[in-house]
C-alpha positions in Angstrom: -7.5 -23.9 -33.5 -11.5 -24.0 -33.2 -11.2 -27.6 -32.4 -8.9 -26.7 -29.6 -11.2 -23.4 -28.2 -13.9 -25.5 -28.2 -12.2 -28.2 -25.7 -11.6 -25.4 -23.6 -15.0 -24.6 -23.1 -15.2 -28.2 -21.9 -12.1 -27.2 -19.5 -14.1 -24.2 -18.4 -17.2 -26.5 -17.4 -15.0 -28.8 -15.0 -13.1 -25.6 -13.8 -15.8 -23.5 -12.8 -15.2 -23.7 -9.1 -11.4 -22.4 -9.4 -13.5 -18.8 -9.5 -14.1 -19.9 -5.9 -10.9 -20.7 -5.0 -9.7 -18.0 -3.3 -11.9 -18.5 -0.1 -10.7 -20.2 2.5 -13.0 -23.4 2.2 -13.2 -23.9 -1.7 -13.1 -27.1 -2.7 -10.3 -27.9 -5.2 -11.5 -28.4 -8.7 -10.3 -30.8 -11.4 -7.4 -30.4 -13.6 -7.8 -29.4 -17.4 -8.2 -32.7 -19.6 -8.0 -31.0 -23.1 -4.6 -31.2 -25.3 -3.7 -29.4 -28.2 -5.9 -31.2 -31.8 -1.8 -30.9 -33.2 1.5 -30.6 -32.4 2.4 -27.7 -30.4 4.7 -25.6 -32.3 8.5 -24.1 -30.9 6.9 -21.1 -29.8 4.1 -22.4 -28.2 6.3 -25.1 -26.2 8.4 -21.6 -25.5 5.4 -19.9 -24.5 3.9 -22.7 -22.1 7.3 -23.2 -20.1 7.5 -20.2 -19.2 3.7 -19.7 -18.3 4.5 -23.1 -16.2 7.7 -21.5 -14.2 5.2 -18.4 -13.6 3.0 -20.2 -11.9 5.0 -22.4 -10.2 6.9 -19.5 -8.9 3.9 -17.6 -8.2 1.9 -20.0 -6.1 5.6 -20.2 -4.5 5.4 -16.3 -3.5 1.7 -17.0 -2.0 2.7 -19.6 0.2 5.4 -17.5 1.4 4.0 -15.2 2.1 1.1 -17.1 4.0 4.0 -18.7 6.6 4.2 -15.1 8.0 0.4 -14.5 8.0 -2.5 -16.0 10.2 -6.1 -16.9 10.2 -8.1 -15.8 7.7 -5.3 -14.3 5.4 -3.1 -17.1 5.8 -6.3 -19.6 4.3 -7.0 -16.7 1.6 -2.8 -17.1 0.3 -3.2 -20.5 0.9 -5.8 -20.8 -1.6 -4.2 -18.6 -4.4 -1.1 -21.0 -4.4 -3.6 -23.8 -4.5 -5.4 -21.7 -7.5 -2.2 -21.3 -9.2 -1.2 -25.2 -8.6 -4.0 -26.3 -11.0 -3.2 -23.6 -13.8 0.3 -25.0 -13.7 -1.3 -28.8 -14.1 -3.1 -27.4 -17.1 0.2 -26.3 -19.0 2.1 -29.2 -17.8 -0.9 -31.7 -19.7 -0.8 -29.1 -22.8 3.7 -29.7 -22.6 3.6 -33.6 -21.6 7.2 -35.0 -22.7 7.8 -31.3 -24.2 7.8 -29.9 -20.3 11.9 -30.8 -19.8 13.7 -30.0 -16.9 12.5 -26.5 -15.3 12.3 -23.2 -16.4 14.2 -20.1 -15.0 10.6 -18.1 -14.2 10.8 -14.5 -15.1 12.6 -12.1 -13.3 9.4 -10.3 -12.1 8.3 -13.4 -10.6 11.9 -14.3 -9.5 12.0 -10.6 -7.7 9.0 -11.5 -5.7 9.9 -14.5 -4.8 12.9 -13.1 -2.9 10.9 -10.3 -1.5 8.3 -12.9 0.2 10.5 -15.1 1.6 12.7 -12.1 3.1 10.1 -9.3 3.6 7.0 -10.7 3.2 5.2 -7.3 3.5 2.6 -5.1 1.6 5.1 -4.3 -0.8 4.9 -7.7 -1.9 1.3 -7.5 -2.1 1.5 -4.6 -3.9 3.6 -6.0 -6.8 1.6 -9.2 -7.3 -1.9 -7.1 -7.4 0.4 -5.8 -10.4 1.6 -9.1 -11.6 -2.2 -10.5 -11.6 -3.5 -7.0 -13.5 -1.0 -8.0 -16.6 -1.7 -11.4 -17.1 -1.0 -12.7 -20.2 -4.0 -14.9 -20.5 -6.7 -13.0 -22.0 -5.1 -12.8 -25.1 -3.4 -16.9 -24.6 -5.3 -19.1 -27.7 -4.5 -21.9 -25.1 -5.8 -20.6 -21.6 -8.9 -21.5 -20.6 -11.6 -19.0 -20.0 -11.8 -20.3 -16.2 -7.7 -19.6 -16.3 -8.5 -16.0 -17.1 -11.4 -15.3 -14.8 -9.0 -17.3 -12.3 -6.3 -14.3 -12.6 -9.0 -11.1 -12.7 -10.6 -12.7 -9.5 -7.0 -13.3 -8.4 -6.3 -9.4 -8.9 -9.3 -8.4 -6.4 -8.4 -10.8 -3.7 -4.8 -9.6 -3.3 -5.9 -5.9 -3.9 -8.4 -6.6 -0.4 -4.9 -7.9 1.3 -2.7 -5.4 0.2 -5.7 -2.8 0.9 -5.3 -4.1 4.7 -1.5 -3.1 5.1 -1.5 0.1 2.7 -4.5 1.0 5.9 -1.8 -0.1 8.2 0.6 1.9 6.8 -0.8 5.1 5.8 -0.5 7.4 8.5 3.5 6.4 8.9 4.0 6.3 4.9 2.8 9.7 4.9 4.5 11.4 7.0 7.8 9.6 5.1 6.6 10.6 1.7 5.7 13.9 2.5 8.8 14.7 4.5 11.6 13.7 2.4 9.9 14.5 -1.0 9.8 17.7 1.2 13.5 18.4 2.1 14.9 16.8 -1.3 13.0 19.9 -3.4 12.9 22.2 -0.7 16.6 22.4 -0.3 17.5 21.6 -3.5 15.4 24.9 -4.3 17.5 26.8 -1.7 21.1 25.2 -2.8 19.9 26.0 -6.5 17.9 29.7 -6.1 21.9 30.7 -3.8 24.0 29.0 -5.9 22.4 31.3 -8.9 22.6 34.3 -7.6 26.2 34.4 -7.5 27.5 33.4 -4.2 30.3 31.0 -3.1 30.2 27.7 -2.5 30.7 28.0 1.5 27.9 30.5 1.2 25.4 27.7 -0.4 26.8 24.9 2.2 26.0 26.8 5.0 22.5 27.9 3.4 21.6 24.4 3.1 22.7 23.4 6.4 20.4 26.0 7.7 17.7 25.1 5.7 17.7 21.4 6.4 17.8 22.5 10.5 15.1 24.9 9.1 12.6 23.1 7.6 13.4 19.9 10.1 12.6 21.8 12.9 10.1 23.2 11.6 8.3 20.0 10.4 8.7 18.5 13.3 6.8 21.0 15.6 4.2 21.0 13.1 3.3 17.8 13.1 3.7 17.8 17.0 0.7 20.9 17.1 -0.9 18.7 14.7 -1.1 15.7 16.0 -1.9 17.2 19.3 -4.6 18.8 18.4 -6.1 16.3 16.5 -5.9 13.4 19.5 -7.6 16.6 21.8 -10.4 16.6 19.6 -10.7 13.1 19.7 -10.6 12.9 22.9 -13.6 15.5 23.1 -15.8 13.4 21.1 -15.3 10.7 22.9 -18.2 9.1 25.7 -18.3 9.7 29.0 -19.5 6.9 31.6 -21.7 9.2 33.7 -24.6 7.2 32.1 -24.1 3.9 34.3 -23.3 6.4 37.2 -26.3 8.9 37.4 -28.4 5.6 35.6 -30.2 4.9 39.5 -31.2 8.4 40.2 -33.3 9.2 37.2 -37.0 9.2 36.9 -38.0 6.0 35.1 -41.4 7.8 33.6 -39.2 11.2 32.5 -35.3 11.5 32.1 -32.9 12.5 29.5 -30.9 9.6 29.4 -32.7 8.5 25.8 -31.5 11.9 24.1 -28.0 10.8 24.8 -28.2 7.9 22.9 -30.2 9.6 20.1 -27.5 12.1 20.1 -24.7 9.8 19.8 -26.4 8.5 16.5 -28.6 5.2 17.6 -31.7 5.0 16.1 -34.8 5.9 18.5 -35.5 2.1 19.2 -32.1 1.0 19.8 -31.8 4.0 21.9 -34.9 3.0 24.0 -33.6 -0.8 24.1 -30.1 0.7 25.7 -32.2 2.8 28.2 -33.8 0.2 29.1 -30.8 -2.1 29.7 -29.0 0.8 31.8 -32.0 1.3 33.8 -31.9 -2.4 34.6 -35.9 -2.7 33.1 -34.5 -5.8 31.2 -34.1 -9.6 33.0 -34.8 -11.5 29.3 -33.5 -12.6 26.8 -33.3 -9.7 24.1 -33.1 -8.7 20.6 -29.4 -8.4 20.2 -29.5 -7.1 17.2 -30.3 -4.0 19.5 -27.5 -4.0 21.9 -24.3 -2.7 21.1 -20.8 -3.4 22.1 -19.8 -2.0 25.8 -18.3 1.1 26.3 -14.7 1.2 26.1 -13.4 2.4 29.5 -12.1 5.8 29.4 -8.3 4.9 30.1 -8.1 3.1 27.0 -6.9 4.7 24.0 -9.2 4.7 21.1 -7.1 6.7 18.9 -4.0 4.6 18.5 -3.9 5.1 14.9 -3.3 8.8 15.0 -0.3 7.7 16.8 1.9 10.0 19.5 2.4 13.8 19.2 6.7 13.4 20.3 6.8 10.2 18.0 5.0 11.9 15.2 7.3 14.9 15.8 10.4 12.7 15.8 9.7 10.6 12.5 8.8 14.2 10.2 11.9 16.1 11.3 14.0 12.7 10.5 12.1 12.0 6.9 12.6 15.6 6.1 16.5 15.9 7.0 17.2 12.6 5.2 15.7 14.4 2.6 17.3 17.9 3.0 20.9 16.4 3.4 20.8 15.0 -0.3 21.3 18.5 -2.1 24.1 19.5 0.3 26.0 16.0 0.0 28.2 17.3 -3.0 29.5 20.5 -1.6 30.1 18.3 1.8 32.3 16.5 -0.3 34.0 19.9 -1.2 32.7 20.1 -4.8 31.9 23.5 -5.9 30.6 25.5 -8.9 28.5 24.3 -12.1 30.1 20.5 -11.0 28.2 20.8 -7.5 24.9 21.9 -8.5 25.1 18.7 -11.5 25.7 16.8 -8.8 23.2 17.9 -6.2 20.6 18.0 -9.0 21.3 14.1 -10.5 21.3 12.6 -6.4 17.8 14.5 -5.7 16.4 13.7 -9.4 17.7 9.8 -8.6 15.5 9.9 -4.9 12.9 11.6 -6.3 12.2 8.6 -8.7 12.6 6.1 -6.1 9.9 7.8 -3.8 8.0 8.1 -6.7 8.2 4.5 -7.5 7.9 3.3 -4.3 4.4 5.3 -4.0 3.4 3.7 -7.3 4.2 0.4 -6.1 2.3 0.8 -3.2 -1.1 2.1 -5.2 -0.5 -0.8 -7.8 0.3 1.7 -10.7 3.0 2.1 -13.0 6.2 2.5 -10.5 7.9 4.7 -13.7 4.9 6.6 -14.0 4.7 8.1 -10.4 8.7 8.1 -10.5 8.9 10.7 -13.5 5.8 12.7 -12.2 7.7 13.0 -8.6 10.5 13.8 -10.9 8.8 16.6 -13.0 7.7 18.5 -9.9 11.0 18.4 -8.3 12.7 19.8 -11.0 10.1 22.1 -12.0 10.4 23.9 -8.4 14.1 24.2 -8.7 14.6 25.3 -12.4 12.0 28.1 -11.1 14.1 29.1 -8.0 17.3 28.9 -10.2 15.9 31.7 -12.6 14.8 33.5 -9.5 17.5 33.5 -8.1 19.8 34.5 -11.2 17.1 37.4 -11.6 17.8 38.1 -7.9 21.1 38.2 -8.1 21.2 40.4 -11.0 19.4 43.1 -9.4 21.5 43.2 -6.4 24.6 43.1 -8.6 
């Protein structure tokens, strides 16, 4: 065993440039040369197959995904898969004539693979920032401590990719979380808080109907004021050309032009360099270290990400009456009593977990952990209402 770690050290010297491999231009580095002092046991041949159809499977996922990317992130996947491709010729050497035909790869990797080639998306991303977090390497006798650092660095790369589309995403995801998490406890708090206080079945349809129009409705001119309002102020920050128009007429020895610059944040000698430029003082060639881009012309919108107040408006009353319509779905289906509110409670408790576990996939945590919290809270509210609404009830009675 210590002949064997020390022959990986060797592997580590030749490897040393695979911690560069994840940019676009790294130069490939050598495969590993070291094999076993003895005869690999069962397990270990066990345990290095299905290391290999990991790999192989995983730098399958990257290129993948890289035929639906461009540029720069299409080099940066590129690489990963080319990463990937010499840890894979490092447990082929260690197998030799015990490598056999191929190995199924794990299911994980398996489930990924499918999702690249027909998604391709940050969810992707997501679950092999994941996958790279749990790699079993650290703790692998037979890795190589370049084949570890390989996998941390690995972790950060596609963490800065998947970064990139959770930005892409966040406004929209939002809005989805947030209404249908929303309407699922919501009305399952109303359909639970009515059914408890002793009224019929048609009685709690109809007050979950009116709820989901409710709190849809609701939602939706919300986040239509909101949205609003927010692209307004926006809109009021944003600068004015007056400068290049009222530019000709100023004194050149006294003006207020420089104070506009110094007010929109420059510092007091790129502010004087942007005078200068706009009072036509400068024929030369300049620092352009001090210039800064052009200003955008006032037609163009510069807040695209907060996105429109009608389609905003639109997507929150949708989210939140697919959510609201989930409780509600058994006494549709004419169920009534105890059998209903089962019902109602196992379909929202069932979405709940699968918002939940989307969310965790998309931060890179533990999908069950966010799944269980999601369904903790959701419950929570509507065993509270429930009692509420027996208490309610009683009093009344």
């Amino acid at each position: 065993m210590s002949q064997h770690t020390e022959s990986d050290r060797d592997d580590s010297s030749q490897q040393h440039p695979a911690h560069a491999s994840t940019a676009p231009d790294a130069t490939p580095a050598t495969a590993p040369t070291s094999a076993p002092s003895s005869d690999p046991t069962a397990a270990d041949i066990k345990r290095w197959r299905q290391y290999l159809a990991d790999e192989r499977a995983e730098a399958a996922v990257y290129r993948d995904l890289a035929q639906n990317r461009s540029g720069e992130e299409r080099a940066i996947l590129l690489a990963l898969a080319e990463a990937e491709g010499r840890h894979e010729a490092h447990w082929l050497q260690l197998l030799g004539e015990h490598a056999g035909k191929n190995r199924h790869a794990s299911l994980r990797s398996r489930f990924l693979g499918f999702l690249a080639r027909h998604f391709g998306s940050v969810f992707v991303l997501a679950l092999a920032q994941r996958a790279e977090s749990r790699s079993p390497y650290a703790t692998e006798t037979f890795a190589t401590p370049a084949m570890v650092a390989d996998e941390q660095i690995h972790e950060e790369v596609v963490r800065g990719l998947a970064t990139r589309g959770r930005n892409r995403l966040a406004g929209t995801f939002r809005a989805a979380v947030f209404g249908a998490n929303d309407g699922l406890v919501s009305n399952l708090s109303l359909v639970m808080g009515m059914a408890a206080s002793g009224v019929g079945s048609q009685v709690v349809l109809l007050s979950g109907v009116a709820g989901l129009l409710a709190g849809a409705l609701s939602m939706g001119a919300g986040e239509f004021i909101s949205v609003r309002s927010q692209r307004e102020l926006l809109a009021a920050t944003r600068p004015t050309q007056i400068t290049l128009a009222v530019a000709p007429l100023l004194d050149i020895e006294h003006n207020e032009l420089l104070l506009v610059y110094l007010a929109r944040g420059m510092s007091r000698e790129a502010a004087e360099h942007r005078v200068a430029e706009r009072m036509g003082l400068l024929d030369c060639d300049c620092d352009p270290s001090l210039s800064l881009r052009p200003e955008l012309p006032e037609s163009e919108d510069q807040h695209e990400a907060v996105g429109t107040a009608w389609g905003a408006a639109a997507s929150s009353f949708c989210f939140f009456a697919s959510g609201a319509i989930v409780p509600i779905i058994p006494f549709l289906l004419g169920m009534t009593g105890i059998a209903a509110l089962g019902a109602s409670a196992v379909l929202v408790g069932l979405a709940l977990l699968v918002t939940g576990g989307v969310v965790g996939l998309l931060s890179g945590t533990s999908p069950a952990t966010r799944g269980l919290r999601q369904l903790a809270i959701g419950m929570g509210a509507a065993g509270v209402t429930y009692l509420l609404g027996m208490a309610f009830g009683a009093v009344v009675g």
